[in-house]
C-alpha positions in Angstrom: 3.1 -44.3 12.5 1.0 -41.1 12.1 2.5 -40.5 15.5 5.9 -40.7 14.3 5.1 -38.3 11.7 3.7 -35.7 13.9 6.8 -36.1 16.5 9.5 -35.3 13.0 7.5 -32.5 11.9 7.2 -30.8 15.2 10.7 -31.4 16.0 11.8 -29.9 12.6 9.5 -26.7 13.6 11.4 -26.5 16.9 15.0 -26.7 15.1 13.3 -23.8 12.8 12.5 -22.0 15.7 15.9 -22.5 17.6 18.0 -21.7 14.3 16.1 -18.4 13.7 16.6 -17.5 17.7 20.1 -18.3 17.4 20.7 -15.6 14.3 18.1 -13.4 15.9 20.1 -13.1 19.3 23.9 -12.8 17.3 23.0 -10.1 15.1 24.2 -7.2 17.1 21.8 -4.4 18.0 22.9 -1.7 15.1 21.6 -4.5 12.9 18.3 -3.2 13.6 15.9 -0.2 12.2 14.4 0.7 15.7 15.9 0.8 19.1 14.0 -1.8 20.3 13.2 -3.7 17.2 15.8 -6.9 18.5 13.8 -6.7 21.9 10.5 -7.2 20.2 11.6 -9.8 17.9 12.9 -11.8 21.2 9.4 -11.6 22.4 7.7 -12.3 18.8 9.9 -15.7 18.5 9.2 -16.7 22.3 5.1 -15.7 22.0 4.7 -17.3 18.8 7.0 -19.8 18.3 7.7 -21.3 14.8 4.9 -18.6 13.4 7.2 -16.0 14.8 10.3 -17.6 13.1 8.3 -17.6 9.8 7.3 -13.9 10.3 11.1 -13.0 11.1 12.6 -14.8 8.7 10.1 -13.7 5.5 10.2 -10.1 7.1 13.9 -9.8 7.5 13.3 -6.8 9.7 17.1 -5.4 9.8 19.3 -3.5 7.6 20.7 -5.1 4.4 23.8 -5.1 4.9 25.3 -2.8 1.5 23.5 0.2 3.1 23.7 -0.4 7.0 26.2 2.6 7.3 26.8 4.2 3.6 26.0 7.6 3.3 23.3 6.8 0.6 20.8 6.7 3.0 21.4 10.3 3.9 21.1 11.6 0.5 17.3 9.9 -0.1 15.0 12.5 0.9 11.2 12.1 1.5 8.8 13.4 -1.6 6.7 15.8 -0.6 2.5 15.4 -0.5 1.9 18.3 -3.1 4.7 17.2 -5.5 3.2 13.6 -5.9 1.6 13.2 -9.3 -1.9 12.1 -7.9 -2.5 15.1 -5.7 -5.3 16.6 -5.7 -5.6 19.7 -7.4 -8.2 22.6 -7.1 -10.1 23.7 -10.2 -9.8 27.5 -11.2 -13.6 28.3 -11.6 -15.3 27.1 -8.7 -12.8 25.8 -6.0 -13.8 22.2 -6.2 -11.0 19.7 -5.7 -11.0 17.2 -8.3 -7.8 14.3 -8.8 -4.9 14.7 -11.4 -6.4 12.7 -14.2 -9.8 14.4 -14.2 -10.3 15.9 -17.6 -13.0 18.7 -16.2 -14.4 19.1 -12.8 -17.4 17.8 -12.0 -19.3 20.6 -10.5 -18.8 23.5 -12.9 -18.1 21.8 -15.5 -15.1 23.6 -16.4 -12.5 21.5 -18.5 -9.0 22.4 -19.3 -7.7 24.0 -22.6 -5.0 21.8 -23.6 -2.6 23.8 -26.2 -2.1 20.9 -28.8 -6.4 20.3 -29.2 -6.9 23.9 -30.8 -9.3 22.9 -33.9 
């Protein structure tokens, strides 16, 4: 019996396998992020068997579909390092860097003036 069970479960792993090889291998290649991104999934789902069928199909490592070849990609443009919010930023007295939400630095001491605190 226990046999049984084993031989249904590790044929409905194989059938998991198969059915994610089969969409794998008719997506065509402009489907895919990388040049070789198809290639190494081949080689993912033929190493790793059903694991590699789990990995592809939680991953879904191609384009969605809406944005495969809209010009809205084009317009999304990187943020810069320095205009991130939790830069780093350099305090005025002594040079010291010190993190966004520091309220004085550390070394010198020095802490800012904020314009609404005036007592």
């Amino acid at each position: 019996m226990v046999y049984v069970l084993i031989a249904i479960v590790a044929f409905a792993l194989e059938l998991f396998w198969f059915i994610q090889l089969i969409d794998l291998m008719s997506r065509p290649d402009n489907h895919f992020i990388g040049k070789y991104d198809k290639l190494c999934w081949v080689a993912i789902l033929l190493a790793a068997n059903w694991i590699g069928a789990l990995a592809y199909i939680s991953l879904k490592p191609f384009k969605a579909a809406s944005i495969s070849e809209s010009s809205e990609m084009d317009s999304i443009k990187p943020r810069e390092f320095t205009k991130m919010p939790n830069a780093p930023k350099k305090c005025p007295n002594c040079g010291e860097t010190f993190f966004y939400n520091a309220q004085s630095c550390l070394s010198c001491g020095w802490a800012y003036d904020e314009p609404g605190n005036a007592e």
